[in-house]
RODOFI-264112 format. One record per residue (C-alpha): residue in three letters; x, y, z; residue number from 0. Coordinates in steps of 0.05 Angstrom, whole numbers, plus 5000, padded with zeros to 4 digits. Layout:
residuo: ALA&px: X&py: Y&pz: Z&num: NUM $
...
***
This chain:
residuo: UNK&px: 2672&py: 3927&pz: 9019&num: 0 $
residuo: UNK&px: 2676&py: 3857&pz: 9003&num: 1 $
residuo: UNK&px: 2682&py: 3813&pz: 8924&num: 2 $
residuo: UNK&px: 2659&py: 3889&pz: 8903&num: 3 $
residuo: UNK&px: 2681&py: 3868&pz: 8819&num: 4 $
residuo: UNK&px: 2746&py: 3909&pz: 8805&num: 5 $
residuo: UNK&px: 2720&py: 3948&pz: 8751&num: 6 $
residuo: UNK&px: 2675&py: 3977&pz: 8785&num: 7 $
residuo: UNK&px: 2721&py: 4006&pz: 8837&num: 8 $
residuo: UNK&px: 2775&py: 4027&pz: 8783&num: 9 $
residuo: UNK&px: 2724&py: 4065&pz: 8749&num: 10 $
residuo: UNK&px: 2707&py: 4105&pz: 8820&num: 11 $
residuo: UNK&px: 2770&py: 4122&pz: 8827&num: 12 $
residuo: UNK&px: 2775&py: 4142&pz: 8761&num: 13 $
residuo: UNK&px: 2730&py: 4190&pz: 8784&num: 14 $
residuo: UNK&px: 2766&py: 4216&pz: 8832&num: 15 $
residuo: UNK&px: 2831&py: 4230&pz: 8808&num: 16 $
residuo: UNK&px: 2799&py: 4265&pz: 8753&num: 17 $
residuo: UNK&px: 2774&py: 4310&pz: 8800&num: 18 $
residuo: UNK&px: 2845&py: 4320&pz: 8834&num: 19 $
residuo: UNK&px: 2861&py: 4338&pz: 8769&num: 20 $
residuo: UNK&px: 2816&py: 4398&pz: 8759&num: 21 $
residuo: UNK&px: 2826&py: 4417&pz: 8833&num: 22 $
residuo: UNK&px: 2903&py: 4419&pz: 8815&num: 23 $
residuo: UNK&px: 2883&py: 4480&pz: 8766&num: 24 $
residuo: UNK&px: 2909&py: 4536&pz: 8807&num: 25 $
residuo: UNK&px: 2973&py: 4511&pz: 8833&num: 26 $
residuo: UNK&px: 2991&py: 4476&pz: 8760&num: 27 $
residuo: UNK&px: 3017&py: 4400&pz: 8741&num: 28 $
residuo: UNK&px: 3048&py: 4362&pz: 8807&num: 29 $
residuo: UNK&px: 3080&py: 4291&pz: 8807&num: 30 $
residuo: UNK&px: 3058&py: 4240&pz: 8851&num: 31 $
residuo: UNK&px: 3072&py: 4168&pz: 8861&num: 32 $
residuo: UNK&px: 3016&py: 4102&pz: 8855&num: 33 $
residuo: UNK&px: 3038&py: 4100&pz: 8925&num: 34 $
residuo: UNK&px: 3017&py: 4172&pz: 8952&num: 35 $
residuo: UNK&px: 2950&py: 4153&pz: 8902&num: 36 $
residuo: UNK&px: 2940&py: 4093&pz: 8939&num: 37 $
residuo: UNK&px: 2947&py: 4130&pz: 9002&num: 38 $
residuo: UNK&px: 2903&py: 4186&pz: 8988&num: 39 $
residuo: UNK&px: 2845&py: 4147&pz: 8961&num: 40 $
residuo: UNK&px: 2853&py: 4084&pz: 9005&num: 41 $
residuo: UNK&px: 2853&py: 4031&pz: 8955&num: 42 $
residuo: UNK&px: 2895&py: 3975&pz: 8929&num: 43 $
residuo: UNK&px: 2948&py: 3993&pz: 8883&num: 44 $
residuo: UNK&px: 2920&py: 3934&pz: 8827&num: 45 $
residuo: UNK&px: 2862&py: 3987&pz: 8826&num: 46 $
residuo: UNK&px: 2892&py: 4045&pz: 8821&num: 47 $
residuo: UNK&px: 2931&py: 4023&pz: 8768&num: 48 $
residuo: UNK&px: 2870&py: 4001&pz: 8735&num: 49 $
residuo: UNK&px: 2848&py: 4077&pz: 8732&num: 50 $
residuo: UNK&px: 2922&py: 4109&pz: 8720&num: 51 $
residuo: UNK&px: 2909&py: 4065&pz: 8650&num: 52 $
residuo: UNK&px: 2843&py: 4085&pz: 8639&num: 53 $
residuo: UNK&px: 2871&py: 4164&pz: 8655&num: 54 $
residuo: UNK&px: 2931&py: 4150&pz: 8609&num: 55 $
residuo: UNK&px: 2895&py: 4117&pz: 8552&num: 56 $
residuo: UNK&px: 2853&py: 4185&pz: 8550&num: 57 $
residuo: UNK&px: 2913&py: 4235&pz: 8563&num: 58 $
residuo: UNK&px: 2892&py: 4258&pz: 8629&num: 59 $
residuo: UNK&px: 2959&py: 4231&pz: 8665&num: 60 $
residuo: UNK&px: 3022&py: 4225&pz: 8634&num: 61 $
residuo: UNK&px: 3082&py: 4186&pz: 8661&num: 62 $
residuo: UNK&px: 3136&py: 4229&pz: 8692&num: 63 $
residuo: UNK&px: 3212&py: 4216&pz: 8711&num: 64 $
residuo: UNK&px: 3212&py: 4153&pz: 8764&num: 65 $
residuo: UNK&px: 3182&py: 4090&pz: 8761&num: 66 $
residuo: UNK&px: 3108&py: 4085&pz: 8787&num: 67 $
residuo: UNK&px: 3106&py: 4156&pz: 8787&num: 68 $
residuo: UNK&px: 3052&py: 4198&pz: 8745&num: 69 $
residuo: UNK&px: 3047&py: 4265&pz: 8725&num: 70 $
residuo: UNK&px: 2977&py: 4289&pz: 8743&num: 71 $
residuo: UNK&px: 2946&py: 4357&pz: 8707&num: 72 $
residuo: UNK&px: 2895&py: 4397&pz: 8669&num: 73 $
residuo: UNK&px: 2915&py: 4376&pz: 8604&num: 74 $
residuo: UNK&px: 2841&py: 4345&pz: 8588&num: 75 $
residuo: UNK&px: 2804&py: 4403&pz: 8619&num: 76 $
residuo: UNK&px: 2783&py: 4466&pz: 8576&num: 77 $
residuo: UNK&px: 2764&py: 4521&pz: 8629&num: 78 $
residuo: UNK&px: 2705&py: 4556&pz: 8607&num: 79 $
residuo: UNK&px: 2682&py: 4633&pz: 8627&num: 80 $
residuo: UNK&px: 2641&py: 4661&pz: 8585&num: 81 $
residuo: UNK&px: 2662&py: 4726&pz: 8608&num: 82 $
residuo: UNK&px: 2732&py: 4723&pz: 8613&num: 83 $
residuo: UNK&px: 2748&py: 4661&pz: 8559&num: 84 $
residuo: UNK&px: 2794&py: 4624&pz: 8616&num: 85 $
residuo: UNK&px: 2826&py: 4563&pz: 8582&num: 86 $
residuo: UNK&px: 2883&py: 4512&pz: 8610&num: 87 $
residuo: UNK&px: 2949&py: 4562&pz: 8626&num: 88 $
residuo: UNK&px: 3002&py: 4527&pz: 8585&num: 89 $
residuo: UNK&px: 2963&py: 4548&pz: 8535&num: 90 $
residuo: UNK&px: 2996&py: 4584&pz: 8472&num: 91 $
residuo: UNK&px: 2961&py: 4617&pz: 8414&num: 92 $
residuo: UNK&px: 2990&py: 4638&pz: 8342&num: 93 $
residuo: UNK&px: 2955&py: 4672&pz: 8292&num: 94 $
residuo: UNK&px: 2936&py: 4658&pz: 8223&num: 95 $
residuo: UNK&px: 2899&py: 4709&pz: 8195&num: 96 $
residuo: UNK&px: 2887&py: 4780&pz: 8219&num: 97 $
residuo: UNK&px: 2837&py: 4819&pz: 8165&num: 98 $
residuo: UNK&px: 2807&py: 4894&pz: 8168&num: 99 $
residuo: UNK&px: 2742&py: 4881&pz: 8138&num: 100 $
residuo: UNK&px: 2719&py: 4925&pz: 8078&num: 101 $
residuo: UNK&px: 2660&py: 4890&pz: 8055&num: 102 $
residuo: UNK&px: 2635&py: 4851&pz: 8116&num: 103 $
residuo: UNK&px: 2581&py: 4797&pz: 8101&num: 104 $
residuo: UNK&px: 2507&py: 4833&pz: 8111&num: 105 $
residuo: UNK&px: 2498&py: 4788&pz: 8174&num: 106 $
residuo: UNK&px: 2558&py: 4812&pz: 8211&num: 107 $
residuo: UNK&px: 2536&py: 4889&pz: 8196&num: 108 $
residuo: UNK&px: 2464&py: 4870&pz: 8222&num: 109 $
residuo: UNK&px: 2496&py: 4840&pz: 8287&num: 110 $
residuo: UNK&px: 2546&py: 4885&pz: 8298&num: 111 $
residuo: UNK&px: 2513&py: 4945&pz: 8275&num: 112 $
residuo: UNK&px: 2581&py: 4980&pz: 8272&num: 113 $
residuo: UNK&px: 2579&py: 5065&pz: 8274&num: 114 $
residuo: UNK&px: 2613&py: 5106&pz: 8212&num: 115 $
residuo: UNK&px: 2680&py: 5104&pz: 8250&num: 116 $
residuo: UNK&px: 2683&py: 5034&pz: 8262&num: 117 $
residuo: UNK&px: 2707&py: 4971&pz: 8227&num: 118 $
residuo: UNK&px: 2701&py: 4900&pz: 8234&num: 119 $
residuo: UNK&px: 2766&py: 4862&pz: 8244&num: 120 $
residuo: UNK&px: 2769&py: 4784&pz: 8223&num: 121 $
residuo: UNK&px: 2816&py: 4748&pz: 8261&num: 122 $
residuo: UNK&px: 2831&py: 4665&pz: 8267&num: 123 $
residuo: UNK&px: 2887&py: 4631&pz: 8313&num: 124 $
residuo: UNK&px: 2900&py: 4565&pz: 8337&num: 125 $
residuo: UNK&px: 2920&py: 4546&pz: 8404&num: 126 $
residuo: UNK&px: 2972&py: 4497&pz: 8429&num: 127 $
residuo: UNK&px: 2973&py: 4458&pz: 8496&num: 128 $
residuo: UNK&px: 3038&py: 4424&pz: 8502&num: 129 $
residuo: UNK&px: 3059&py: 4412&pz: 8425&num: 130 $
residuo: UNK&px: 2987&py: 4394&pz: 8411&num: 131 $
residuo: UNK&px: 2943&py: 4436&pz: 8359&num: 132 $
residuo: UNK&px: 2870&py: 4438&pz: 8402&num: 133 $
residuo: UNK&px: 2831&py: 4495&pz: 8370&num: 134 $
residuo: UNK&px: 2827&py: 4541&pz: 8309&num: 135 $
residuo: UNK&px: 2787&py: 4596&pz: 8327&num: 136 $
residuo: UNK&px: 2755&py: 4655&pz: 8277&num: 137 $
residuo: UNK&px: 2744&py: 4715&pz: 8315&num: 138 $
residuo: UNK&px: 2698&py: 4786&pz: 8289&num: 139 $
residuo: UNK&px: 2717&py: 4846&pz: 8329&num: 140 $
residuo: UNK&px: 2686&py: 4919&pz: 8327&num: 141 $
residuo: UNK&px: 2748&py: 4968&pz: 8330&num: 142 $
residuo: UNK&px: 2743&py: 5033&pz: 8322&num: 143 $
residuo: UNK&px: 2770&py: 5067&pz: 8265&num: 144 $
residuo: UNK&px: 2828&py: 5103&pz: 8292&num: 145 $
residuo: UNK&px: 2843&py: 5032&pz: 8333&num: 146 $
residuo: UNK&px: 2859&py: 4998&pz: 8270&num: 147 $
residuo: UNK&px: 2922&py: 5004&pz: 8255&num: 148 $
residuo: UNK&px: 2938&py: 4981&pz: 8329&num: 149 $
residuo: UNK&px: 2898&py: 4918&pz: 8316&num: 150 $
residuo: UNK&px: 2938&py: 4903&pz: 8263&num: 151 $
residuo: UNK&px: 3001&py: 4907&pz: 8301&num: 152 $
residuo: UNK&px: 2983&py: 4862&pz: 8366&num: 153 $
residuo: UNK&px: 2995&py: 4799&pz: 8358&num: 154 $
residuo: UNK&px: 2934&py: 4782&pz: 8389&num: 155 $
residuo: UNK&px: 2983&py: 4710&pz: 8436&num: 156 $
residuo: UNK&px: 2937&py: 4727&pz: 8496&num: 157 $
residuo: UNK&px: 2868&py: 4727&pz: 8521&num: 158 $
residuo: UNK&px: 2815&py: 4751&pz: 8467&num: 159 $
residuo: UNK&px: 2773&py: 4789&pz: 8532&num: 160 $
residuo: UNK&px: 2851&py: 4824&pz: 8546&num: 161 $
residuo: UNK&px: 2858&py: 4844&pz: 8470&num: 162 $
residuo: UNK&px: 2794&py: 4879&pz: 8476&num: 163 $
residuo: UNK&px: 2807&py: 4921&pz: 8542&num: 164 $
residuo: UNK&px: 2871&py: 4936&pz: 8507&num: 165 $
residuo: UNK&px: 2827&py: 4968&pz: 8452&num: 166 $
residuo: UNK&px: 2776&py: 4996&pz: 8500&num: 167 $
residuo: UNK&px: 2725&py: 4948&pz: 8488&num: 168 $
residuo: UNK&px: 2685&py: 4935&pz: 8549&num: 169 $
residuo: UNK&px: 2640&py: 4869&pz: 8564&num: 170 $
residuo: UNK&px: 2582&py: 4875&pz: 8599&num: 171 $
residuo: UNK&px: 2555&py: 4802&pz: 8583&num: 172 $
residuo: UNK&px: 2563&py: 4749&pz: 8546&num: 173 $
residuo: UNK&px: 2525&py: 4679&pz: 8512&num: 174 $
residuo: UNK&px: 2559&py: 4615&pz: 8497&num: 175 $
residuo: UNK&px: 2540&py: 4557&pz: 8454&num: 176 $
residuo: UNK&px: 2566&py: 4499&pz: 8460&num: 177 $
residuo: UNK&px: 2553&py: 4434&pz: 8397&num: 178 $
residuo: UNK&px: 2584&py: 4374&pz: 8375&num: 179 $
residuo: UNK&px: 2616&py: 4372&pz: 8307&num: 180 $
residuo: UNK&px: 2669&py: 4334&pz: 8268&num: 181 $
residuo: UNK&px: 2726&py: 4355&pz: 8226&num: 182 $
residuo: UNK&px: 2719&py: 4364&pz: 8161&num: 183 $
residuo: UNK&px: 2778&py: 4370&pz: 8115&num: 184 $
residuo: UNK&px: 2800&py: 4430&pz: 8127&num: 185 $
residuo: UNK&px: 2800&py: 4438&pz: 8202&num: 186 $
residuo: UNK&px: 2833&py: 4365&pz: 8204&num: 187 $
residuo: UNK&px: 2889&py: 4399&pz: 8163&num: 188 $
residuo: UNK&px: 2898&py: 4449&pz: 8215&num: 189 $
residuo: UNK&px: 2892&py: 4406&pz: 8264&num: 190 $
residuo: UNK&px: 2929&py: 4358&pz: 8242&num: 191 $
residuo: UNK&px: 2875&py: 4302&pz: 8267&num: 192 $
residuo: UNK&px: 2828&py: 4253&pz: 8223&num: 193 $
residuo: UNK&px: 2774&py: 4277&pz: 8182&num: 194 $
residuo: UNK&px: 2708&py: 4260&pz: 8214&num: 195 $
residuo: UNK&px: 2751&py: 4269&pz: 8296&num: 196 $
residuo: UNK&px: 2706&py: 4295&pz: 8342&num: 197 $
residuo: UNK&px: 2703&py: 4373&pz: 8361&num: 198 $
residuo: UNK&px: 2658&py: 4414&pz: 8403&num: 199 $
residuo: UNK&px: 2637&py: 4480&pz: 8369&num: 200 $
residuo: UNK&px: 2646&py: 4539&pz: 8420&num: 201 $
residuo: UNK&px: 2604&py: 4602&pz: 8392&num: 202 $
residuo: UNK&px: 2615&py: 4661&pz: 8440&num: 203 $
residuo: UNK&px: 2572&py: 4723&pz: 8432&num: 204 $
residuo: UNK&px: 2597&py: 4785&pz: 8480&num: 205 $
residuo: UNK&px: 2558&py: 4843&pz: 8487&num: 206 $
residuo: UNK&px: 2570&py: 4916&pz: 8518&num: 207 $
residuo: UNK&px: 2526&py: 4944&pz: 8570&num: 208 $
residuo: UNK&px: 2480&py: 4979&pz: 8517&num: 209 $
residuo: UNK&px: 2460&py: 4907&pz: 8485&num: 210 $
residuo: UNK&px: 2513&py: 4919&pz: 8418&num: 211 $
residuo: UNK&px: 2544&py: 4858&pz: 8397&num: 212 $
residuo: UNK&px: 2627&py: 4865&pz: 8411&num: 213 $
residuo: UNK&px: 2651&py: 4802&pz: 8400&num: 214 $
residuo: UNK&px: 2632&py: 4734&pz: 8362&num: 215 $
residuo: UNK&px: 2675&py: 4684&pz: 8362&num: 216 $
residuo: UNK&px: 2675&py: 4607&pz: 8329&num: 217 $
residuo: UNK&px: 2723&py: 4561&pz: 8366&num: 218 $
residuo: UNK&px: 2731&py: 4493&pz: 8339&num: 219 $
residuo: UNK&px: 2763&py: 4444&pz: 8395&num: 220 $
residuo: UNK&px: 2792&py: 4377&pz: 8401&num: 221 $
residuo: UNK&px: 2741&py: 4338&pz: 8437&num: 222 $
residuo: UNK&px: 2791&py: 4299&pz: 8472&num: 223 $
residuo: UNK&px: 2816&py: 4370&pz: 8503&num: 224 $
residuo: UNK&px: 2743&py: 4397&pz: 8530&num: 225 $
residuo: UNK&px: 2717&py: 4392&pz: 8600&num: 226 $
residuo: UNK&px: 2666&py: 4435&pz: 8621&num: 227 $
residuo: UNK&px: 2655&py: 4475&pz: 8689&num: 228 $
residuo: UNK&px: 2597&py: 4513&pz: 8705&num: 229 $
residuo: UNK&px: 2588&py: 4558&pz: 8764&num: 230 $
residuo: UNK&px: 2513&py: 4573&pz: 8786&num: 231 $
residuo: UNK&px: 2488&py: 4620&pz: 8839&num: 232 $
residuo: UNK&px: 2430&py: 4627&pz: 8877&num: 233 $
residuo: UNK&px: 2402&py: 4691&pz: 8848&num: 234 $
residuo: UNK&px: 2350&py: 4696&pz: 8901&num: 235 $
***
């Protein structure tokens, strides 16, 4: 297409390689030249260089070993499953707290509803993608009793929804909130990002196939780190 303004078709194919990047989710990072990007999209390489900047000015491409050669992958996108809590692979987790409850707030007893030989465990993490903090998470868990001293010994480095089949906790469903916030002072400590920096707020609430609350979790995420995906069928 002819005098079509630059921008404009830097900003499309922005568009695109975005969406290379979350198709690239299964098979993991891959390196690829302007030249095999000019190829694929059919485009001048003055454009796609206008959107590799645009990408790398938002930390969705990073340079790799080579000149003109880019390093395409899901660092940007948060995966989200409501039911099974998928999140970007390189991702790491380390735990900062881990707490058997003894007096739980009056909230948490009225959601959980926990039986006389259960306890509520407190648990908060971060997570790490590539040297960078992107979440602190608190997590409440219903254990059983005689699962408790268990809890307290797994170091809980994997997926929350694995912890809990590890403890016999099934999901049957599961809601999740999603809300913009900004750090305050503490999160930005842990975070180790601005006070005020944008977040998203992800509230999970899991539930077992009687309707009893099993899981509530509050992650707090870098908002530079969240994409979202929704899947929607046809329940016709």
């Amino acid at each position: 297409m002819r005098n079509e303004h630059r921008a404009d078709v830097a900003r499309r194919l922005h568009d695109l390689i975005g969406t290379v990047l979350r198709e690239q989710a299964d098979t993991g990072p891959s390196a690829m030249t302007e030249a095999d990007l000019v190829r694929m999209l059919r485009s001048s390489r003055n454009s796609v260089r206008d959107a590799l900047r645009q990408l790398r000015d938002e930390g969705r491409v990073l340079p790799a070993r080579g000149i003109g050669s880019v390093r395409t992958g899901q660092r940007h996108f948060d995966w989200i499953d409501a039911l099974r809590d998928g999140e970007d692979p390189r991702t790491t987790h380390r735990l900062r707290h881990l707490v058997v409850m003894d007096e739980p707030p009056q909230p948490l007893i009225d959601w959980f509803e926990p039986h006389p030989d259960e306890r509520l465990v407190m648990v908060e993490r971060i997570s790490i993608v590539e040297d960078v903090l992107t979440q602190v998470r608190t997590v409440y868990l219903r254990v059983r009793e005689a699962q408790v001293p268990s809890a307290l010994e797994d170091d809980y480095k994997g997926d929350f929804y694995a912890v809990m089949r590890r403890l016999g906790i099934v999901v049957d469903n599961a809601e999740l909130y999603l809300s913009p916030e900004v750090a305050d002072v503490r999160v930005a400590e842990i975070l180790g990002v601005p006070v005020g920096f944008p977040l998203m707020l992800f509230e999970n609430h899991s539930y077992d196939a009687t309707g009893r609350l099993t899981y509530l979790s509050y992650g707090r995420t870098r908002g530079d780190f969240v994409g979202l995906v929704l899947h929607k069928r046809d329940q016709s």
